[in-house]
C-alpha positions as CSV (number, residue, x, y, z in Angstrom):
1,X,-24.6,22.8,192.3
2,X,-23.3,20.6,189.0
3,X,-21.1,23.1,187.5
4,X,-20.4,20.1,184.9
5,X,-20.1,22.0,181.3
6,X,-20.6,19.5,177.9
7,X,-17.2,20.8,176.9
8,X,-14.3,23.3,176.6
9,X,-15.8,25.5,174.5
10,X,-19.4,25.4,176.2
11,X,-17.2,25.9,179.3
12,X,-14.8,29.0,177.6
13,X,-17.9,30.5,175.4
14,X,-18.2,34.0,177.3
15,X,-14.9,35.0,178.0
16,X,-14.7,38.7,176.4
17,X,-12.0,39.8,174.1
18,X,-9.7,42.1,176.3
19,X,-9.8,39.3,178.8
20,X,-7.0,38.7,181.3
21,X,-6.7,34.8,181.6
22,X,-4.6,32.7,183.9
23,X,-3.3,29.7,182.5
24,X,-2.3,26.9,185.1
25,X,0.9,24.4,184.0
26,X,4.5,24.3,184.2
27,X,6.3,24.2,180.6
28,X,4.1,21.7,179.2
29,X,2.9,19.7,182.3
30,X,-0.2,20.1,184.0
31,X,-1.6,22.7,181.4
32,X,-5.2,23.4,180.6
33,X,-4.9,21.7,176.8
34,X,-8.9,21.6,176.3
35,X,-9.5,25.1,177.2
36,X,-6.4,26.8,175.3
37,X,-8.1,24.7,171.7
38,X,-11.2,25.9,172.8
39,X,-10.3,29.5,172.5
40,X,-8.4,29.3,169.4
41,X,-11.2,27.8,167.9
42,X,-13.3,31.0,169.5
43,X,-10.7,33.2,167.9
44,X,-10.9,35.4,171.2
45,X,-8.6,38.2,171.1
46,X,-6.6,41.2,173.2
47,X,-5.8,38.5,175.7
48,X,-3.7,39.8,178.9
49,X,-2.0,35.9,179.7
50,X,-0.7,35.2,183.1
51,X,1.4,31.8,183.3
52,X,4.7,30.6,183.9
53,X,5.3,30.5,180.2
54,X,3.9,30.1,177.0
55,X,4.4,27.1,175.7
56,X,6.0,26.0,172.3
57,X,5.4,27.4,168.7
58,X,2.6,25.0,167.8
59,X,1.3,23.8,171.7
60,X,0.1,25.0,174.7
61,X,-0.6,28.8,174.8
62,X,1.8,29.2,171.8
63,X,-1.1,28.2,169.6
64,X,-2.8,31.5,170.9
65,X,0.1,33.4,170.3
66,X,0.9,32.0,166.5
67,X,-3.0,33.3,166.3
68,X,-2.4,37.1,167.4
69,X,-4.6,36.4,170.4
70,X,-2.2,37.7,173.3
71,X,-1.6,41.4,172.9
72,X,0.8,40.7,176.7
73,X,2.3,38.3,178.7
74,X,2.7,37.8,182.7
75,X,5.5,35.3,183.0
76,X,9.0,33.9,184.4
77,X,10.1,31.8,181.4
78,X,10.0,32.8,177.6
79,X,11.1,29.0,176.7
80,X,11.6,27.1,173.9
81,X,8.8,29.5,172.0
82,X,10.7,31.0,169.2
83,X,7.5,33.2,168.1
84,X,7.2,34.3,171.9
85,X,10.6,35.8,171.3
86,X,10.0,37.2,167.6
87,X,6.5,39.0,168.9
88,X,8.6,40.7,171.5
89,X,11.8,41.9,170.0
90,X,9.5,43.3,166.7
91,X,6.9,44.8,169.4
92,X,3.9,42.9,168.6
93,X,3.8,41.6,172.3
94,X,4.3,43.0,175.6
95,X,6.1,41.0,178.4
96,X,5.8,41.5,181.7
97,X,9.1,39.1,183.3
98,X,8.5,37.9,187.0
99,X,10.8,35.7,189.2
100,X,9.0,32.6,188.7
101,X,8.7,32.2,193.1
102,X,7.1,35.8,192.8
103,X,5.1,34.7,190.1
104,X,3.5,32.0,192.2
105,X,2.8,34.6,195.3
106,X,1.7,36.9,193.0
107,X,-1.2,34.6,192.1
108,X,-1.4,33.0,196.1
109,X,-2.1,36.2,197.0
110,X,-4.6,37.5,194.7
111,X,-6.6,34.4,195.4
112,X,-6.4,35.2,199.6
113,X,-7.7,38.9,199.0
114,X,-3.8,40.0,199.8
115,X,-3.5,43.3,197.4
116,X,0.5,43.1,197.8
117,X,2.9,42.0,199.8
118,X,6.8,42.6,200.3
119,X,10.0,40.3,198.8
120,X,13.6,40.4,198.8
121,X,13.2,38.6,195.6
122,X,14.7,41.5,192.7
123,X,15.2,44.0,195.3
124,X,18.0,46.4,194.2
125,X,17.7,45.0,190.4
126,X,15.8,46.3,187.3
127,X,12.8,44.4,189.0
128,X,12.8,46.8,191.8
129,X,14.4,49.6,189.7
130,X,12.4,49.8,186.9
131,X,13.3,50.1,183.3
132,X,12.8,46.4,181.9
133,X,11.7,46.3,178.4
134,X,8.3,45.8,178.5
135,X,7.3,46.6,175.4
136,X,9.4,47.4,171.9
137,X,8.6,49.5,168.8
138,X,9.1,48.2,165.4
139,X,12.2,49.9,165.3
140,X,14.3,48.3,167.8
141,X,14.0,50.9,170.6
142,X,12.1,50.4,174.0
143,X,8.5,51.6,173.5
144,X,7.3,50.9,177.6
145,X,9.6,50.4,180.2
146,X,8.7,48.8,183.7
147,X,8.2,51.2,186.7
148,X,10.2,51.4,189.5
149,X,8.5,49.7,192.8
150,X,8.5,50.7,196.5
151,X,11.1,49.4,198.6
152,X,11.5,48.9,202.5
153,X,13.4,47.6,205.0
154,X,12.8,45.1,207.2
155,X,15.2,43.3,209.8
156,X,18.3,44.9,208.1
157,X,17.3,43.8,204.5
158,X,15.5,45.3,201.8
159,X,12.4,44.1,200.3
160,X,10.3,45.1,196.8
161,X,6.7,45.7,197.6
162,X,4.8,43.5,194.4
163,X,1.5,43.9,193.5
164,X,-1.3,40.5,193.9
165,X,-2.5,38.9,190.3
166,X,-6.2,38.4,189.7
167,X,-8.1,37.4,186.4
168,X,-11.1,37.9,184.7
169,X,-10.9,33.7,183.8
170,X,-8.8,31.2,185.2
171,X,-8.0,27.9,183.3
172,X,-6.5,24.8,185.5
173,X,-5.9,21.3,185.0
174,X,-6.8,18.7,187.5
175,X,-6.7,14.7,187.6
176,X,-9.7,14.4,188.7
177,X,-12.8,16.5,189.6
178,X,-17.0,15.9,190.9
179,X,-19.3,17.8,190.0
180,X,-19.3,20.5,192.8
181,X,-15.8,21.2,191.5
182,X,-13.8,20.0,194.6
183,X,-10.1,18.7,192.4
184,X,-7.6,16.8,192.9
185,X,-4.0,17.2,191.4
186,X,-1.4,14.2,190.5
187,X,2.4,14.8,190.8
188,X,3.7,17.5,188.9
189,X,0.8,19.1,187.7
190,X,0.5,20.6,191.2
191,X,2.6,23.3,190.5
192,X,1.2,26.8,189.3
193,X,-2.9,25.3,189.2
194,X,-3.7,25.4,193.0
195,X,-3.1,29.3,193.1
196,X,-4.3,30.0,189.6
197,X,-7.5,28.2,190.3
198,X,-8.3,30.7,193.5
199,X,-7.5,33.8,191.8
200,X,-9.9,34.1,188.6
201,X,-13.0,35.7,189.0
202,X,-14.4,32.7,187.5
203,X,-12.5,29.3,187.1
204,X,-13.0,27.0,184.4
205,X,-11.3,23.0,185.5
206,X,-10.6,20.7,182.9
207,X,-10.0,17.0,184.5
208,X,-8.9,13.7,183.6
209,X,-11.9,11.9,185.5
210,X,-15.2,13.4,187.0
211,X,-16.3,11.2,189.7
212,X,-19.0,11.4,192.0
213,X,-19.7,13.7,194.6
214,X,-18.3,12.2,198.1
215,X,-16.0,9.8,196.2
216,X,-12.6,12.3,196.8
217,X,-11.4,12.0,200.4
218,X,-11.7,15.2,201.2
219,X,-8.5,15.4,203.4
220,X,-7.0,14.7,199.6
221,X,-8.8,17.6,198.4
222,X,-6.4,20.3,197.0
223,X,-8.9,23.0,195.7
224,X,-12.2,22.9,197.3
225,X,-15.3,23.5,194.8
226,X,-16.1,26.9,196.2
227,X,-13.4,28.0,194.0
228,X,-13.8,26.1,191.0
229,X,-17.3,27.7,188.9
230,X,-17.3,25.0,185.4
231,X,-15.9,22.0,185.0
232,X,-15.1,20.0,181.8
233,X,-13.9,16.5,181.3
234,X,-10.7,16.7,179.1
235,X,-10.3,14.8,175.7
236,X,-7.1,13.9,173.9
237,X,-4.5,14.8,176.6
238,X,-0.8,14.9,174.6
239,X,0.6,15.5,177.6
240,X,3.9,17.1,176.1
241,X,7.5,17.7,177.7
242,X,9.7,20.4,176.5
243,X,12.6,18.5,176.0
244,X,14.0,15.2,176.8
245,X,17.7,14.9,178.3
246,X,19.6,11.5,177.9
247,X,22.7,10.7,178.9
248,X,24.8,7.7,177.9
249,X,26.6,6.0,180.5
């Protein structure tokens, strides 16, 4: 039962090229840090990458994509990642855009064995419509656009029926972890993690501080360890933000 790897790369050594990963974290906050190094340092490639973004040019899951890595993109927010943008408009990555609520269901959902489900969320847009730009040739033109999904009505409204996410790998960040893999979550890095962590076939946590087993209350519990198959203890945390706002008075 000690699912306790030696480190990030130990814990990340088998994931396949062709993989799809899920990557937990919100901008920079609450992001799998360890893991993403580790596979740049793997140099595992033809990634399928669900998160809510990814990242910055030189942090996060931007150091994947400045290393040719991720051949596509699951996400809600392109961000401050100026080579996220460049890959995409040349046709060197495809993008997949999601309402960033539908995002998190997709995942929720994937994780409780719920293949789809329905939303008003995009209904009667390109989301429901099809014909997003998925995917651009080197020319300028669209190479793949997005299909269009089923719609229904329910209670006088229409809804877009969207598929559930799952992953060969998922990568989460926790504060603190034991060795059965039972985490716990601090403040804002309780955001995309909880849902990401249920729906990978098999779920790598990286954590601040591995404690014993019986020492986490377990009504504080937010992932229980049946979900969670290696866990690392982190190194080096940078803990980045995006950008900071000031204002003068």
């Amino acid at each position: 039962m000690n699912k306790v790897y030696a480190s990030a790369r130990e814990a990340c050594a088998d994931s396949p090229d062709g993989a799809t990963v899920l990557a937990g974290g919100f901008g920079l906050c609450g992001i799998p840090e360890n893991c993403i190094r580790a596979l740049r340092e793997l140099g595992t490639k033809g990634l399928t990458v669900v998160s809510n973004n990814c990242g910055v040019d030189d942090f996060g899951l931007g150091i994947l994509l400045r290393n040719r890595q991720i051949v596509k993109m699951v996400s809600s927010y392109v961000g401050e990642n100026k080579e996220f943008e460049r890959q995409y408009l040349s046709g060197e990555l495809e993008v997949e855009l999601t309402p960033q609520g539908t995002l998190a269901e997709r995942l929720r959902a994937g994780g409780a064995g719920i293949p789809a489900f329905y939303t008003p969320t995009g209904a009667g847009t390109a989301i429901s419509d099809g014909g997003l730009p998925l995917r651009y040739a080197s020319d300028g033109s669209v190479a793949k656009h997005s299909a269009k999904k089923e719609l229904r009505e329910f209670n006088g409204r229409t809804y877009v029926l969207e598929p559930a996410i799952t992953g060969d790998f998922a990568l989460v960040k926790a504060w603190k972890g034991d060795r059965f893999g039972n985490l716990v979550y601090r403040h804002t890095a309780m955001n995309f993690n909880p849902m990401i962590a249920t729906a990978g076939k098999l779920t790598i946590a990286e954590v601040e501080e591995i404690v014993e087993v019986g020492a986490l209350d377990p009504d504080h519990v937010h992932t229980p360890g049946i979900f969670v198959h290696r866990v690392i203890k982190g190194e080096g945390y940078e803990k980045r933000i995006e950008r900071r706002t000031t204002r003068k008075n």
